[in-house]
C-alpha positions in Angstrom: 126.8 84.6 89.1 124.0 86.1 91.7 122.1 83.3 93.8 119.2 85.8 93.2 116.4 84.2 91.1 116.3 86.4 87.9 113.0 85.7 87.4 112.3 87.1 90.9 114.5 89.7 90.4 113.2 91.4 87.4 109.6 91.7 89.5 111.0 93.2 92.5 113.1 95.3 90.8 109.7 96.4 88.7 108.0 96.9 91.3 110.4 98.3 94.4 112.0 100.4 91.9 109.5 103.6 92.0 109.8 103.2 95.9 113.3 103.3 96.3 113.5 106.4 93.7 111.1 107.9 95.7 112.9 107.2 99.0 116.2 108.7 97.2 114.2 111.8 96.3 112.1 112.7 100.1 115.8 112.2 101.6 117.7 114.7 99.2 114.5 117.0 99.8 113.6 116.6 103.5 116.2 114.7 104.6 113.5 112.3 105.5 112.4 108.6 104.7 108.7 108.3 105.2 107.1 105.1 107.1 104.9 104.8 104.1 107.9 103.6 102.1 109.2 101.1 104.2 105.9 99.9 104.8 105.1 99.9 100.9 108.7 97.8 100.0 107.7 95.3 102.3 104.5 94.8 101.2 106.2 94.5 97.7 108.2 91.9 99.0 105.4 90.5 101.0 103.3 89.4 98.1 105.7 89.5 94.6 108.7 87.8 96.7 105.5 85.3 97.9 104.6 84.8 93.9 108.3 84.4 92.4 110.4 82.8 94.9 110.7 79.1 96.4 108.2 79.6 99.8 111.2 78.6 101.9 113.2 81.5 100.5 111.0 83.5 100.7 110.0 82.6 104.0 114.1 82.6 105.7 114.3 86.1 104.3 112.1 87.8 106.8 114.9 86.8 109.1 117.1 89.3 107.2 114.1 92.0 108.0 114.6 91.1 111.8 118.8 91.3 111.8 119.2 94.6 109.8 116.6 96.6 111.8 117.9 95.6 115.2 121.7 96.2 113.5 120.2 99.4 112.2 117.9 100.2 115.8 121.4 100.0 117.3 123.6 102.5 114.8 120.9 104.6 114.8 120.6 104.7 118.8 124.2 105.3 118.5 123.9 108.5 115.9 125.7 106.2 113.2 122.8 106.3 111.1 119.5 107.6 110.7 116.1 106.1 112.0 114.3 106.1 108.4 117.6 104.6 106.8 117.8 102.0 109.4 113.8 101.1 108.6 114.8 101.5 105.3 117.6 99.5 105.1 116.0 96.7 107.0 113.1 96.5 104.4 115.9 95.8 101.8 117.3 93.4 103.4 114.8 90.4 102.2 115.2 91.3 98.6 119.0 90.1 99.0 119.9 86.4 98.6 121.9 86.0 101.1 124.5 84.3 98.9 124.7 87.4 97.1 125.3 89.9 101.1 129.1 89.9 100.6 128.6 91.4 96.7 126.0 93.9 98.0 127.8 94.6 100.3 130.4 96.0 97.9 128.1 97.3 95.9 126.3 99.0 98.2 129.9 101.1 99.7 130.3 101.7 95.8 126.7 103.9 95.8 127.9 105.1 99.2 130.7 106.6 97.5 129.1 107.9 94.5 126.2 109.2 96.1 128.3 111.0 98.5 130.8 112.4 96.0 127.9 113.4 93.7 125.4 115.2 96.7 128.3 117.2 97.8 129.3 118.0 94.2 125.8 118.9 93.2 125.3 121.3 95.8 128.0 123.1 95.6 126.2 124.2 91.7 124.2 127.1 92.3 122.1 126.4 89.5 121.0 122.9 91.3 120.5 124.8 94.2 118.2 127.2 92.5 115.9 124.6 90.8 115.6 122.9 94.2 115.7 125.1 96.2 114.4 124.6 100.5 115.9 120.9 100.1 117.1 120.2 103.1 120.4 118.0 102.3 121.9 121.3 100.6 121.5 122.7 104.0 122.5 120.2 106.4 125.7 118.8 107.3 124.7 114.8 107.3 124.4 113.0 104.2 121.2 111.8 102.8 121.6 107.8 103.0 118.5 106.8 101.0 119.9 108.7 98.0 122.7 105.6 98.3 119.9 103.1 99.7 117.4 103.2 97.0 119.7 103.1 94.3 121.8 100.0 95.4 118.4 98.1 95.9 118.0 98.5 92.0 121.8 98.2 90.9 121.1 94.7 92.9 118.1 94.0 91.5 119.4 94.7 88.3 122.2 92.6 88.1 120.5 89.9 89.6 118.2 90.5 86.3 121.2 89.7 83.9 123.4 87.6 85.7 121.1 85.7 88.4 120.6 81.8 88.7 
């Protein structure tokens, strides 16, 4: 069972999910995760994480904010990982109970791997090349991280839906 409130869950996930598909989608085309989405995910969890969950939840959480994007400021300063995925990725972190961090963690490497396998798969089709064609992930050789960060933020989400306290 998920520590995530359910009830909490199925909001975020309503409402973070169009953000976190459109993160996925301006990183497969322009390799690129725009401010503007990190800055709209937290506001989601700003005021519908403010709504559903316990105030001192809620409140503890922003700490994850603050440990991911100094974690992430680092990997990226190292070339480990990319300056929107770091933002990104720290924006996420509040929406995980941290009771749950060890099974995101899991799942997360699971989307990792799919993502992966499937990005490389894809454009190797020249028929998915064709209908999107100038997308800059076919083109370059690093992988486009929100198409595995997005996703994992609803797979959580999700499961916290059906099997959360």
């Amino acid at each position: 069972m998920l520590t995530q409130s359910a009830h909490a869950a199925l909001w975020l996930l309503v409402f973070s999910t169009p953000i976190a598909l459109y993160v996925a989608w301006s990183d497969l085309r322009a390799m690129r995760i725009p401010n503007i989405a990190v800055l709209a995910l937290l506001a989601v969890y700003a005021v519908v994480g403010l709504i559903t969950l316990p105030a001192s939840v809620w409140a503890w959480s922003w700490l994850h904010f603050v440990v991911v994007l100094v974690v992430g400021f680092v990997l990226s300063l190292t070339g480990g990982f990319g300056a929107g995925d770091a933002k990104f990725a720290a924006a996420m972190a509040p929406f995980v109970a941290l009771g749950d961090l060890r099974l995101f963690l899991v799942l997360l490497s699971a989307v990792v791997l799919a993502a992966f396998v499937a990005h490389r798969v894809l454009r190797a089709i020249p028929a998915i090349r064709r209908a999107s064609p100038n997308w800059a992930s076919w083109e370059r050789k690093e992988f486009p991280f929100g198409l595995a960060l997005g996703p994992a933020l609803i797979f959580y989400l999700g499961l916290a839906c059906l099997h959360g306290s």
